[in-house]
N, C-alpha and C positions, 0 to 999 in steps of 0.2 A: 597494586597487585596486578599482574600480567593474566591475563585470560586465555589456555591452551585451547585451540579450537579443534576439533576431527576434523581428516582431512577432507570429510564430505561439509563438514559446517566451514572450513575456508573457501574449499571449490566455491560455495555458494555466496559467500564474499566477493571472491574474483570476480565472478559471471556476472554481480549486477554493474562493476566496473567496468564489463565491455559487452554488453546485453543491453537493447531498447524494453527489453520485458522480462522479470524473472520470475517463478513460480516457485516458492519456497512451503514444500508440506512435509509434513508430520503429527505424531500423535505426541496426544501431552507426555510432558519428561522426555523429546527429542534433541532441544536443544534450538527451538525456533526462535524463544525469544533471545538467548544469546548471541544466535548469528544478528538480527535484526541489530544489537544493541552495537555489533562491529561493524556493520553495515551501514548505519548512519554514524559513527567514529570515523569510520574511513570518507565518508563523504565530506563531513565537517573537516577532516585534516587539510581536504582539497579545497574549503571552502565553496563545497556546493550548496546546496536551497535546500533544502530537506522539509518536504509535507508527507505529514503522518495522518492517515483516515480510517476509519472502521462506520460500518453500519448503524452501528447504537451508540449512544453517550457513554454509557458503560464501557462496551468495549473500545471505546476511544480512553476513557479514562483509564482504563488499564494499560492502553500503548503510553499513556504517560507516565505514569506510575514504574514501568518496567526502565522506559529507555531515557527519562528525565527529560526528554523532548514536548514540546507541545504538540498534542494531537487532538482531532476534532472528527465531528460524524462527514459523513460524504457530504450529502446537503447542505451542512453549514460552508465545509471547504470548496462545493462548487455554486455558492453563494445564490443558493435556493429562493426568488424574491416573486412578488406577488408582479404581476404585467399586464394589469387588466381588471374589472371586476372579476372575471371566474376565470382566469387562464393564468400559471404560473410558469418561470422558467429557469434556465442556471445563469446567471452572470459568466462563470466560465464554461467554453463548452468547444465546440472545433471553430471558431470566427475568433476567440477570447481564451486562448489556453492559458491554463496555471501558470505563473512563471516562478517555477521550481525546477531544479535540475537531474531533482530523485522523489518520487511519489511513492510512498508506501503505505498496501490498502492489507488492514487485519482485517480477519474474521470473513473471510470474501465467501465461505461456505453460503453465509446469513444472506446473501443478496439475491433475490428472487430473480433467475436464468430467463422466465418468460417475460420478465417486465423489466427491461436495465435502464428505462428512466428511473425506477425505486434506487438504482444506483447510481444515478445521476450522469445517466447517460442515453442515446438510443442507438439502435444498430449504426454502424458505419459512422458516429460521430468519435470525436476522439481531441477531450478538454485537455488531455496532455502532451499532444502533438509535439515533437521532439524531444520527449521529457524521457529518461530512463526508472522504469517500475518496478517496485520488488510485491507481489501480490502473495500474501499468508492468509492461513486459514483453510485453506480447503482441507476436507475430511472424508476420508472413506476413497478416496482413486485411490486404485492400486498399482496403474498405471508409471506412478513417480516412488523415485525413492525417499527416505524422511532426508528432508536437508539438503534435497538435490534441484537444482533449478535446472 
């Protein structure tokens, strides 16, 4: 069965094909998880890396459930490990980037803005360094179109 996409859900296909960074929103019944599901199709066709992430176990369980891909929470994929008695860090991070070719993080609403080590990150580092991103989940800007990166 062929999958007809709108031409805002392919634009957003295309874009993460020649984009370092996409931002794919909408509200529920948009059609976000379908573009996602051609979005990592179209990477595999070209045999890219494809890591899929979410905030919670849940909503990673659900990027699996959806796109039959394996996905995992941030922390686990930026391999969250103990470094000391009280000090913890990411095994991947800007010195140790993911070695993936497409990163795609759901549910990016859930991720607390004043803290982005909760996301496994901090200002100005950057674990995907040369990696191309497709980022879902944001809710309520109005600033974007649904489905448009």
């Amino acid at each position: 069965m062929s999958i007809v996409l709108t031409d805002q859900q392919q634009a957003a296909v295309d874009m993460v094909q020649h984009s370092r960074m996409s931002i794919l929103v909408g509200g529920p019944g948009t059609g976000k998880t379908t573009t996602v599901n051609q979005i990592v199709a179209q990477a595999k066709k070209q045999r890219k890396t494809v890591f899929m992430a979410a905030p919670t176990g849940k909503a990673a369980k659900r990027m699996t459930e959806a796109t039959g891909e394996p996905a995992s929470t941030i922390h686990s994929l930026l391999g969250w490990e103990a470094d000391g008695e009280n000090y913890y860090r990411f095994a991947f991070n800007s010195d140790n980037p993911l070695p993936c070719d497409l990163l795609i993080l759901d549910e990016v609403s859930m991720i607390d803005r004043k803290n982005p080590a909760a996301a496994g990150g901090r200002p100005g580092s950057a674990a995907v360094r040369g990696t191309g991103g497709c980022i879902t989940g944001f809710t309520g800007i109005r600033e974007y179109p649904a489905c448009g990166t």
